[in-house]
C-alpha positions, 0 to 999 in steps of 0.5 A, a space after each residue: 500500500 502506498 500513503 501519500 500525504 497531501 500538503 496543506 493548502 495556501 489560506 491567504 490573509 490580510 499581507 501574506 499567505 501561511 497554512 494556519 488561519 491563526 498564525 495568519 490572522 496574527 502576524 498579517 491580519 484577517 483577509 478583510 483588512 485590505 477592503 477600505 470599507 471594512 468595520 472595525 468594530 462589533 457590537 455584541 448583544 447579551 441574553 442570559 440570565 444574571 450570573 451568566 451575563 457576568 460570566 460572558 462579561 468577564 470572558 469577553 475581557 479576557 479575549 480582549 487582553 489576551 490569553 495565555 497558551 496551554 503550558 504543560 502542552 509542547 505542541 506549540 502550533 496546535 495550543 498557541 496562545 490567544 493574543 487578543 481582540 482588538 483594534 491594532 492587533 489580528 482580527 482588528 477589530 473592537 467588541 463592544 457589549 453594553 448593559 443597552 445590549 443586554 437582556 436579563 432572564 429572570 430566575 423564575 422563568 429559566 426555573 419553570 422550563 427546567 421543571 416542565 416534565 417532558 422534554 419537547 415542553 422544556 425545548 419549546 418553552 425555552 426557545 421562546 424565553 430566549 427568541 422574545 428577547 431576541 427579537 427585542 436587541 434584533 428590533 430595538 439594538 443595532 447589534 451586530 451578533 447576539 449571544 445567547 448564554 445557557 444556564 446549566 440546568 437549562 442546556 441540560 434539561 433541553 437536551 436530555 430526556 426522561 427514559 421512558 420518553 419515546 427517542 425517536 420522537 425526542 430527535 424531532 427537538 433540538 433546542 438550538 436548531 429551533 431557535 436558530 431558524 424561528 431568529 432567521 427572519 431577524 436577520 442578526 446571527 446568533 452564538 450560543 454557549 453554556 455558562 460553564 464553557 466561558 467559566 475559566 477554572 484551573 480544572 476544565 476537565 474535558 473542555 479545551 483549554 482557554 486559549 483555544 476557546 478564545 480563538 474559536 469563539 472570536 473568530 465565530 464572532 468574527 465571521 458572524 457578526 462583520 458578515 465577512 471571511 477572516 481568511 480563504 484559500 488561494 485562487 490558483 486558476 489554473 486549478 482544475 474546476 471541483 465542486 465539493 458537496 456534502 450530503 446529508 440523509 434523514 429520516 421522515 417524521 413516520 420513519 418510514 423513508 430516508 431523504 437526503 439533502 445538499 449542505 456545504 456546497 463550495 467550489 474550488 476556491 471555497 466560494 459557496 455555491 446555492 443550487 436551486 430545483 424544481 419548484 414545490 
């Protein structure tokens, strides 16, 4: 058998090119930095509950000024450190949250999902305990990206059930999937993350390492809320012409059929490629 290994592809940034989108975005910038028209700052709004509106302001803090990479790992490329967020550095760009951004769950309300006895309930309820205030920063703020914080128990009771609840009924309830698409007609993207993975600790048990965290969260913020591509692959025109199709398959509600769809359509150059059919 003969192994062949494929050398990594050219992403190009703001002054040069490199294999690494985090080297990249550190030493020449992200990709955008070259358009004059380009914002420099992202208004982030809040919902959480209070604790966990503390948490995310504290998190965000901390990306602001850096963080240090994981030291007991000698893998330097793979656990680098994090250097910051802000104007004159990497993403170039400045976060800006605000209690103006922010909208506070009440205890009560997040308690009265987690005590709702099945599980559709509790994804239900949830999803429109977050989608109101949603709609009010989406309506009323000029926010950029809003991240909804998720209290423990709540992410916990939305996504476990009881045992004797039927599973295949229980696959038709993914909280995020429902908030996501009831908040599209909005037009404000949205991150969702859990109060305990932005609770910097000394034991982060299987969670990743703060520096990696921070890399993967700003440039989500990066990527959603500027509406713009921190980094892509090098055109090379002489390249042969692909398209690349990922293919996913489902069962119906009845479960009696298996369907496919079409995601993560791209060319070549990683340009996204919409197919439409035959009309229904």
């Amino acid at each position: 058998m003969k192994l062949t290994t494929l050398a990594e592809p050219l992403l190009e940034f703001g002054t040069g090119t490199h294999i690494c989108p985090r080297t990249g975005i550190e030493h020449m910038g992200v990709y955008d930095k070259r358009d004059e028209l380009r914002r420099t700052e992202l208004r982030i709004g809040i919902v959480g509950r209070g604790e966990g509106v503390d948490l995310l302001d504290e998190w965000l803090a901390q990306c602001r000024g850096g963080i240090e990479r994981k030291k007991e790992s000698k893998l330097l490329n793979l656990f680098r450190g994090f250097g910051g967020i802000n104007q004159s550095y990497g993403f170039l760009t400045r976060l800006i949250n605000s209690p103006q951004y922010t909208r506070t769950l009440q205890k009560s309300e997040i308690t009265a999902v987690v005590k709702l006895p099945s599980r559709a309930d509790r994804v239900e309820r949830a999803v429109e305990l977050y989608y109101e205030q949603i709609r009010f920063l989406a309506e009323n703020r000029s926010v950029d990206v809003i991240v909804c914080v998720l209290p423990n128990e709540m992410f916990d009771s939305v996504t476990s059930s009881k045992e004797d609840e039927d599973e295949e009924n229980e696959l038709e309830h993914n909280f995020r999937r429902i908030l996501k698409a009831k908040c599209m007609h909005l037009g404000t993207p949205l991150q969702l993350v859990r109060e305990k993975t932005i609770l910097i600790t000394k034991q982060a048990g299987e969670q990743q390492d703060p520096a990696t965290k921070a890399w993967n969260f700003c440039t989500a913020l990066y990527y959603k809320g500027n509406r713009t591509i921190p980094w892509r692959l090098v055109e090379d025109t002489a390249k042969l012409r692909s398209c690349y199709i990922g293919i996913g398959f489902y069962k119906s509600r009845d479960g009696e059929t298996v369907s496919s769809s079409l995601a993560q359509v791209f060319d070549e150059f990683g340009h996204g490629i919409i197919l439409r059919g035959t009309p229904v």
